[in-house]
PADREN-528563 format. One record per residue (C-alpha): residue number from 1; x, y, z. Coordinates in steps of 0.25 Angstrom, whole numbers, plus 5000, padded with zeros to 4 digits. Layout:
BEGIN
+-------+------+------+------+
! vexfi !    X !    Y !    Z !
+-------+------+------+------+
!   NUM !    X !    Y !    Z !
...
+-------+------+------+------+
***
This chain:
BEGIN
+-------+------+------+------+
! vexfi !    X !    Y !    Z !
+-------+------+------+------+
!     1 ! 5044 ! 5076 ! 4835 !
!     2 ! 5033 ! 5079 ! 4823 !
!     3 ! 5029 ! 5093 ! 4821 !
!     4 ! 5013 ! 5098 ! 4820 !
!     5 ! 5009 ! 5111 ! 4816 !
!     6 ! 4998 ! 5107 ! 4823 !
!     7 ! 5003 ! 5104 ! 4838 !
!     8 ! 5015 ! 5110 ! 4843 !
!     9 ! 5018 ! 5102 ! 4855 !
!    10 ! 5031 ! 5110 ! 4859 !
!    11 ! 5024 ! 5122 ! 4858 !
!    12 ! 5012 ! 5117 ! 4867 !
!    13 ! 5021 ! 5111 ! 4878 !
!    14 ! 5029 ! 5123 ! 4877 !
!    15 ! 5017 ! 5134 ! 4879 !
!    16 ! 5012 ! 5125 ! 4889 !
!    17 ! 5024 ! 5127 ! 4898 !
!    18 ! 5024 ! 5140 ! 4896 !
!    19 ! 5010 ! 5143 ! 4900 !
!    20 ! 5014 ! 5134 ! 4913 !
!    21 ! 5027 ! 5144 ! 4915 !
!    22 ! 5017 ! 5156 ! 4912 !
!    23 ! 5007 ! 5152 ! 4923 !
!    24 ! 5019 ! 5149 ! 4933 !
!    25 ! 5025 ! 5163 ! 4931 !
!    26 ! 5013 ! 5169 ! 4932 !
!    27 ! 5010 ! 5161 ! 4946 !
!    28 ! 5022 ! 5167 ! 4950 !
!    29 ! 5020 ! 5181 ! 4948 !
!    30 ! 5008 ! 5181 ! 4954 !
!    31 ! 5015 ! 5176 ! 4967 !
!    32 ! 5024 ! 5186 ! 4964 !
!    33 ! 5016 ! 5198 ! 4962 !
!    34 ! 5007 ! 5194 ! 4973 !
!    35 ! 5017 ! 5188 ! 4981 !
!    36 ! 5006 ! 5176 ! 4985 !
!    37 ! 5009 ! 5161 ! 4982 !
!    38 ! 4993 ! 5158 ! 4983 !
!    39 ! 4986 ! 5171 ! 4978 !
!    40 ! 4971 ! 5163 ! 4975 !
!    41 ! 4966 ! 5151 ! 4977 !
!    42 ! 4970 ! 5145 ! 4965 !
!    43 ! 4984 ! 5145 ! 4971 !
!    44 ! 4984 ! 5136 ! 4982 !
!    45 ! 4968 ! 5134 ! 4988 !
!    46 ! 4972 ! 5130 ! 4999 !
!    47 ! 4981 ! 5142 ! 5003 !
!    48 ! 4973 ! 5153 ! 4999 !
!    49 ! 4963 ! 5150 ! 5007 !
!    50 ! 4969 ! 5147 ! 5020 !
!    51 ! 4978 ! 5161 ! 5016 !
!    52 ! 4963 ! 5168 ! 5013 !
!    53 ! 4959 ! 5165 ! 5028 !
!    54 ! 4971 ! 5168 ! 5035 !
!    55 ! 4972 ! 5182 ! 5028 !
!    56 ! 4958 ! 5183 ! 5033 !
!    57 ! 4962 ! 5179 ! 5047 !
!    58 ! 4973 ! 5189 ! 5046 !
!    59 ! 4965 ! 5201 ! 5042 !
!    60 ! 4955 ! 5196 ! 5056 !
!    61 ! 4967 ! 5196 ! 5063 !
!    62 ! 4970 ! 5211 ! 5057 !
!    63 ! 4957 ! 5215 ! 5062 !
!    64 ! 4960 ! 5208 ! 5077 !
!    65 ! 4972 ! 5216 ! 5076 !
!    66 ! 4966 ! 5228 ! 5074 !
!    67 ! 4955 ! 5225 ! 5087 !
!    68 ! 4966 ! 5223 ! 5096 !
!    69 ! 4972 ! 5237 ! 5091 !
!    70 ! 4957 ! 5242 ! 5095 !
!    71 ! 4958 ! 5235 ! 5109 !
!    72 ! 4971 ! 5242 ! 5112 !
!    73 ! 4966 ! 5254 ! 5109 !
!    74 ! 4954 ! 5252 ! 5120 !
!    75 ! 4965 ! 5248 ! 5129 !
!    76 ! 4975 ! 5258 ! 5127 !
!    77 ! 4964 ! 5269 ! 5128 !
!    78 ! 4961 ! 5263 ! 5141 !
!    79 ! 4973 ! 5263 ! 5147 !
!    80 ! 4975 ! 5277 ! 5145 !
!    81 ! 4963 ! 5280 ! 5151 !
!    82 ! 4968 ! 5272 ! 5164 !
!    83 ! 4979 ! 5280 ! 5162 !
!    84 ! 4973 ! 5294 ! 5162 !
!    85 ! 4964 ! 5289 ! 5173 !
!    86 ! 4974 ! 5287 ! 5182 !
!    87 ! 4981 ! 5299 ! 5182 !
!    88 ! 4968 ! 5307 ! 5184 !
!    89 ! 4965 ! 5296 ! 5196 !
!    90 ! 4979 ! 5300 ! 5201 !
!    91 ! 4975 ! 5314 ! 5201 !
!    92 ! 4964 ! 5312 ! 5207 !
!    93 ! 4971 ! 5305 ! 5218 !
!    94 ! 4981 ! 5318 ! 5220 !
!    95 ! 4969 ! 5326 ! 5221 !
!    96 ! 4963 ! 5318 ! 5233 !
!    97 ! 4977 ! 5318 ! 5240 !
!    98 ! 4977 ! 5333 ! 5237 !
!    99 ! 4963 ! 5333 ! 5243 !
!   100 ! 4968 ! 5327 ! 5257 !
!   101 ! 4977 ! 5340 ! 5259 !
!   102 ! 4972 ! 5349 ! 5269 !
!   103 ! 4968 ! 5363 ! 5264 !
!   104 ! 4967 ! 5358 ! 5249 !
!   105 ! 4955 ! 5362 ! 5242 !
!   106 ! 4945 ! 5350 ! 5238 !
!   107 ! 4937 ! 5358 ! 5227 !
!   108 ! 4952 ! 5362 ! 5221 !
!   109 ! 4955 ! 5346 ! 5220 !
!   110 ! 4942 ! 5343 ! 5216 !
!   111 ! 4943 ! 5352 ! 5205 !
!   112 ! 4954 ! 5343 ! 5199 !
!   113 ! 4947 ! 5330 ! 5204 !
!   114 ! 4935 ! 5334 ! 5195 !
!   115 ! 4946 ! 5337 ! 5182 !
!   116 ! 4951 ! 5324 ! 5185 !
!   117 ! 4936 ! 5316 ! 5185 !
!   118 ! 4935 ! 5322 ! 5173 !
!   119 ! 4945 ! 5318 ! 5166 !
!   120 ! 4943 ! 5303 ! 5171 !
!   121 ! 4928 ! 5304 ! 5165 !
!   122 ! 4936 ! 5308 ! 5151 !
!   123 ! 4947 ! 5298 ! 5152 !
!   124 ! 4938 ! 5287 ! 5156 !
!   125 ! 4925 ! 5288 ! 5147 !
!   126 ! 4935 ! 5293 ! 5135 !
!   127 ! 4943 ! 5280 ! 5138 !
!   128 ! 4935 ! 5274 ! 5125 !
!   129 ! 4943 ! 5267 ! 5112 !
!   130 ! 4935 ! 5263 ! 5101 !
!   131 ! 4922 ! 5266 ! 5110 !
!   132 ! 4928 ! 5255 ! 5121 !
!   133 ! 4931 ! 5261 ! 5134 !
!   134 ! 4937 ! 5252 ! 5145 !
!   135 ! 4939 ! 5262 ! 5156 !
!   136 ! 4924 ! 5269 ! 5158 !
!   137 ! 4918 ! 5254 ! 5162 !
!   138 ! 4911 ! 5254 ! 5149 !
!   139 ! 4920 ! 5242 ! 5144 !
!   140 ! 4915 ! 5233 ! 5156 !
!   141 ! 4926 ! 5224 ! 5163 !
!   142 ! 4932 ! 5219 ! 5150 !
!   143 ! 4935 ! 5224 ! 5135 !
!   144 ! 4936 ! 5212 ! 5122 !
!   145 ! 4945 ! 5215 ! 5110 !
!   146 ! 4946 ! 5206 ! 5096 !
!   147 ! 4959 ! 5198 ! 5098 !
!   148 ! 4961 ! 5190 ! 5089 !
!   149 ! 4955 ! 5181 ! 5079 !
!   150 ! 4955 ! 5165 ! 5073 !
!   151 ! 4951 ! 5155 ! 5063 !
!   152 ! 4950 ! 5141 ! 5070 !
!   153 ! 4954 ! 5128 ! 5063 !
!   154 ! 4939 ! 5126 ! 5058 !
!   155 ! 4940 ! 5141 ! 5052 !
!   156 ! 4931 ! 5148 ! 5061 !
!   157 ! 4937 ! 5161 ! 5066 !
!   158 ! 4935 ! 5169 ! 5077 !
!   159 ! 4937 ! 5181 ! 5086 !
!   160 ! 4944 ! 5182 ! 5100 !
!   161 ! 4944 ! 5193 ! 5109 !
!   162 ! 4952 ! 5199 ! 5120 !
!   163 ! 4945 ! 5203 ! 5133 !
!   164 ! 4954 ! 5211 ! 5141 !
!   165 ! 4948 ! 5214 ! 5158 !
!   166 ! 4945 ! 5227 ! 5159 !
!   167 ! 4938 ! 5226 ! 5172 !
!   168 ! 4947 ! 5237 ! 5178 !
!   169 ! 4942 ! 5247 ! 5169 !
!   170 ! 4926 ! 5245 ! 5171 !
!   171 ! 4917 ! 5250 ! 5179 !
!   172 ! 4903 ! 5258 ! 5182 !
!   173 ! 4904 ! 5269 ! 5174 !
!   174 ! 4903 ! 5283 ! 5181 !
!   175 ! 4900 ! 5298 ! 5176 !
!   176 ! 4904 ! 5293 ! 5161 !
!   177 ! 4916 ! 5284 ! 5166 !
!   178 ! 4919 ! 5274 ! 5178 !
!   179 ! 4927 ! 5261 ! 5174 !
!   180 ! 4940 ! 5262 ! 5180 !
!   181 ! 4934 ! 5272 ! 5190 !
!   182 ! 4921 ! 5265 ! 5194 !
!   183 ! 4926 ! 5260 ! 5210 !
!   184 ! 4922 ! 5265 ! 5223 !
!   185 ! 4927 ! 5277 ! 5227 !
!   186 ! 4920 ! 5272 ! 5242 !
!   187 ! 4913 ! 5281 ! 5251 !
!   188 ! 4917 ! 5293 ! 5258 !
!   189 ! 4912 ! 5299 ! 5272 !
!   190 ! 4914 ! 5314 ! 5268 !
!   191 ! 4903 ! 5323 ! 5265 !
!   192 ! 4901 ! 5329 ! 5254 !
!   193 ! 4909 ! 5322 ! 5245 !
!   194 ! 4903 ! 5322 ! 5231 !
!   195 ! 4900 ! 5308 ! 5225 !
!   196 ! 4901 ! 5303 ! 5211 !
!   197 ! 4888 ! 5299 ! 5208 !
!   198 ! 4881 ! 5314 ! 5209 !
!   199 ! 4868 ! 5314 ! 5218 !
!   200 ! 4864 ! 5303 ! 5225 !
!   201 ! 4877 ! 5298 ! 5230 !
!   202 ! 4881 ! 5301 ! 5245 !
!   203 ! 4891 ! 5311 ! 5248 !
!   204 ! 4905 ! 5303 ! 5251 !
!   205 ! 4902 ! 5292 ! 5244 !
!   206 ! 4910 ! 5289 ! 5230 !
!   207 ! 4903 ! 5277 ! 5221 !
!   208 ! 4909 ! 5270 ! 5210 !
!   209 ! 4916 ! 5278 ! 5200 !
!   210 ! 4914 ! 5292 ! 5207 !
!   211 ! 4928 ! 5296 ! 5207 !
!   212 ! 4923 ! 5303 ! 5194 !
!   213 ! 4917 ! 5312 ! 5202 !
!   214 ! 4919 ! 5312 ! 5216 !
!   215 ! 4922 ! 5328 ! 5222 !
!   216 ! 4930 ! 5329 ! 5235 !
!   217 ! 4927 ! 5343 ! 5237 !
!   218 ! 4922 ! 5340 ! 5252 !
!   219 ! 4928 ! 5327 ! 5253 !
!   220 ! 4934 ! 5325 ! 5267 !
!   221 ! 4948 ! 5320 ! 5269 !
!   222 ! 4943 ! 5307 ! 5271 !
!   223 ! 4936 ! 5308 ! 5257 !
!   224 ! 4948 ! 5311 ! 5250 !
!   225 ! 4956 ! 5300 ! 5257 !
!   226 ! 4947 ! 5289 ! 5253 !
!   227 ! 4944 ! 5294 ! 5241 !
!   228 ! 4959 ! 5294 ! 5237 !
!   229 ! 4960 ! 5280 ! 5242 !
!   230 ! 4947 ! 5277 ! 5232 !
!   231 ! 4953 ! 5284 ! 5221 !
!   232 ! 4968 ! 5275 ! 5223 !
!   233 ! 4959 ! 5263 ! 5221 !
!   234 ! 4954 ! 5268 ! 5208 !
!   235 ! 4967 ! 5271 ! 5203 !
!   236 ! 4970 ! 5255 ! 5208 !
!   237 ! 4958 ! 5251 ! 5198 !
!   238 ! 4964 ! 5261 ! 5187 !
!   239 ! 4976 ! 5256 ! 5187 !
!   240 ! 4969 ! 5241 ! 5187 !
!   241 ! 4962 ! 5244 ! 5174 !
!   242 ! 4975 ! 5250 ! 5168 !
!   243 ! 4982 ! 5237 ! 5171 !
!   244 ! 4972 ! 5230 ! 5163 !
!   245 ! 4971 ! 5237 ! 5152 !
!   246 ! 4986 ! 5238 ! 5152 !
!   247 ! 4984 ! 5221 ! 5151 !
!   248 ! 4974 ! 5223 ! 5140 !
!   249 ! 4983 ! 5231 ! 5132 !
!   250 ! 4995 ! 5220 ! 5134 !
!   251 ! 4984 ! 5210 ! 5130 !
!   252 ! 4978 ! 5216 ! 5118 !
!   253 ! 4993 ! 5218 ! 5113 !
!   254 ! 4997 ! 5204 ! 5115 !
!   255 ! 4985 ! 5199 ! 5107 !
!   256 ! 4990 ! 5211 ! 5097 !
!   257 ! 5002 ! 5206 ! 5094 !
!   258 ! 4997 ! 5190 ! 5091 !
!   259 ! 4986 ! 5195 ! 5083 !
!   260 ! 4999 ! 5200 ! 5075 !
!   261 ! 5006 ! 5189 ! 5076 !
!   262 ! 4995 ! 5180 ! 5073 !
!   263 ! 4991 ! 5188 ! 5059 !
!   264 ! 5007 ! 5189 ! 5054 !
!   265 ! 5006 ! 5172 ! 5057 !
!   266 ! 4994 ! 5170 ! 5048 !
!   267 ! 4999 ! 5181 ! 5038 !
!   268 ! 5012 ! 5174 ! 5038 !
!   269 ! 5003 ! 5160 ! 5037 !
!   270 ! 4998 ! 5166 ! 5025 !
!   271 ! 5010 ! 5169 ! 5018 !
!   272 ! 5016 ! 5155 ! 5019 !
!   273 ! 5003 ! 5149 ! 5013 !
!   274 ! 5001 ! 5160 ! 5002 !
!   275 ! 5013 ! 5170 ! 4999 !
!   276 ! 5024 ! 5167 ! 4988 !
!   277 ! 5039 ! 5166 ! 4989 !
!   278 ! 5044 ! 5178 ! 4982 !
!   279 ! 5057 ! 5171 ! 4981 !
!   280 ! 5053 ! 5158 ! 4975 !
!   281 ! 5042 ! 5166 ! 4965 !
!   282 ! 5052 ! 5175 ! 4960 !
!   283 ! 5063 ! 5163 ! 4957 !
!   284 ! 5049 ! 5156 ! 4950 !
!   285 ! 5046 ! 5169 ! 4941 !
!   286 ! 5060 ! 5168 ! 4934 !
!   287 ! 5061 ! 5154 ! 4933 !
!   288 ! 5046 ! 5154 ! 4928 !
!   289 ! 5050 ! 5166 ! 4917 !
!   290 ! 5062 ! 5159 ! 4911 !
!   291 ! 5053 ! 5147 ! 4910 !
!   292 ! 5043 ! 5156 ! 4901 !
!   293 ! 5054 ! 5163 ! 4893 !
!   294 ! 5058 ! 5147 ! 4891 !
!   295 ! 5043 ! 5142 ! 4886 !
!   296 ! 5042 ! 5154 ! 4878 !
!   297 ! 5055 ! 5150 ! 4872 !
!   298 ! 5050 ! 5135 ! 4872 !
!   299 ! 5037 ! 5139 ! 4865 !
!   300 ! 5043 ! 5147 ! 4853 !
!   301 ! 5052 ! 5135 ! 4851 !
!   302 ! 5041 ! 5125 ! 4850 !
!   303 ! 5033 ! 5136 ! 4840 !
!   304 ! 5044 ! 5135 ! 4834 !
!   305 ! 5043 ! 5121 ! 4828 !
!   306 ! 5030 ! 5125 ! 4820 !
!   307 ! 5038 ! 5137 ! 4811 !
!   308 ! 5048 ! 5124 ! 4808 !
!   309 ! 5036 ! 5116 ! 4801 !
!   310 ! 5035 ! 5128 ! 4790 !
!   311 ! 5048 ! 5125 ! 4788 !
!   312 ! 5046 ! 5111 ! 4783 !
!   313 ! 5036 ! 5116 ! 4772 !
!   314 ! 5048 ! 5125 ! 4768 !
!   315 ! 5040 ! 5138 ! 4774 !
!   316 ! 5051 ! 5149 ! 4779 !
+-------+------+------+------+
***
């Protein structure tokens, strides 16, 4: 082999696999400080950008997840107002039985009937989550929630929603509240029992929703009686509506948990696609670093061969 002070061809080949050693270590701790196997583009195209659009669906999904927690809430703020609701109907319900004994004072067990309307107006119109009430009637017979979202094979996403019956819960609204209580109380023969809806309605006669303020303090017996068996039906339709909302709790769960499982799929889609194997990167980083120390051993060598030429010209 001729020797040039001009060309050093064992230099040149032995920088150039060095500079290829140097970029391959420096791949690798990249994948090992980020832990990402396609970081940019320039990667692997292909899988950055399906990567980039499922961690976009996966943040949507986030967002789903957290709607769905919203909705529950809605639900679960209902339900305790059923709850509450039927203990004060219960009450109620004691009282007209109380009311049927003879020598009891009505005006005494309207004094608690009165407390326990009261508390039924609060319960029900403060029944709101959010500023959503499903238990007043102002929710209408049905109530939609954002249940999940999805990218089609074309790319285009959307929104799906999940409408849960509510129908037990609505109704007119009286006196500032009604839905669950908004059913004919019917109509009584007695005199001089007060009706809900103020002047203008006839004495004995109970419209929709007026169990709110109905006053038995000159009911008959009969009254009482019939107005007990009214108020049963009531607490019938009560525990309806809890029964659906105890179903649109159990279904807003349920979708709870596949929105999770759906967005741990796709995250774990991702990280096949994207992530780097720790393992096999940190084997790479020391067989890539005793390559180095290797070409930098090779390149002093081959720089060597030029200090050998001044020795021909007699040049210590």
């Amino acid at each position: 082999m001729s020797s040039s002070i001009l060309t050093n061809t064992s230099a040149m080949t032995a920088l150039q696999n060095l500079a290829a050693t140097q970029n391959a270590l420096n791949t690798t701790q990249s994948q090992i400080s980020s832990g990402l196997r396609v970081a940019t583009a320039s990667d692997n195209a292909a899988y950055w950008s399906i990567s980039t659009k499922l961690d976009s669906d996966t943040g949507a999904l986030s967002a789903v997840s957290d709607a769905l927690n919203l909705g529950s809430s809605v639900v679960s703020t209902a339900t305790a107002a059923v709850t509450s609701t039927l203990t004060l109907l219960d009450n109620i319900k004691n009282d007209l039985v109380t009311a049927q004994e003879p020598g009891t004072s009505l005006s005494a067990v309207q004094t608690d009937i009165t407390a326990q309307q009261q508390s039924l107006i609060a319960v029900l119109s403060s029944a709101s989550f959010n500023g959503v009430n499903l238990v007043d009637g102002s929710s209408g017979t049905s109530a939609s929630f954002v249940a999940s979202f999805t990218r089609n094979a074309s790319g285009a996403t959307s929104v799906q929603t999940l409408t849960v019956n509510t129908s037990g819960t609505s109704g007119t609204q009286v006196a500032g509240a009604g839905g669950i209580l908004a059913v004919s109380l019917g109509a009584f023969s007695g005199s001089g029992v007060a009706g809900a809806t103020g002047a203008g309605s006839s004495a004995g006669n109970y419209a929709q929703g007026s169990l709110l303020a109905i006053n038995i303090t000159t009911a008959t017996t009969g009254d009482l009686a019939a107005l007990q068996s009214d108020v049963d039906k009531i607490i019938t339709q009560v525990t309806g509506a809890g029964a659906q909302l105890g179903t649109a709790s159990s279904v807003i769960t349920n979708q709870q948990s596949y929105v999770q499982s759906l967005s741990d799929a796709i995250t774990s889609g991702v990280g096949s696609l994207v992530d780097a194997d720790m393992n096999v990167a940190s084997t790479k980083l020391q067989a890539l670093q005793t390559q180095q120390q290797l070409g930098i051993q090779a390149l002093s060598i081959a720089n060597q061969n030029s200090q050998l030429i001044l020795k021909l010209f007699g040049a210590s």
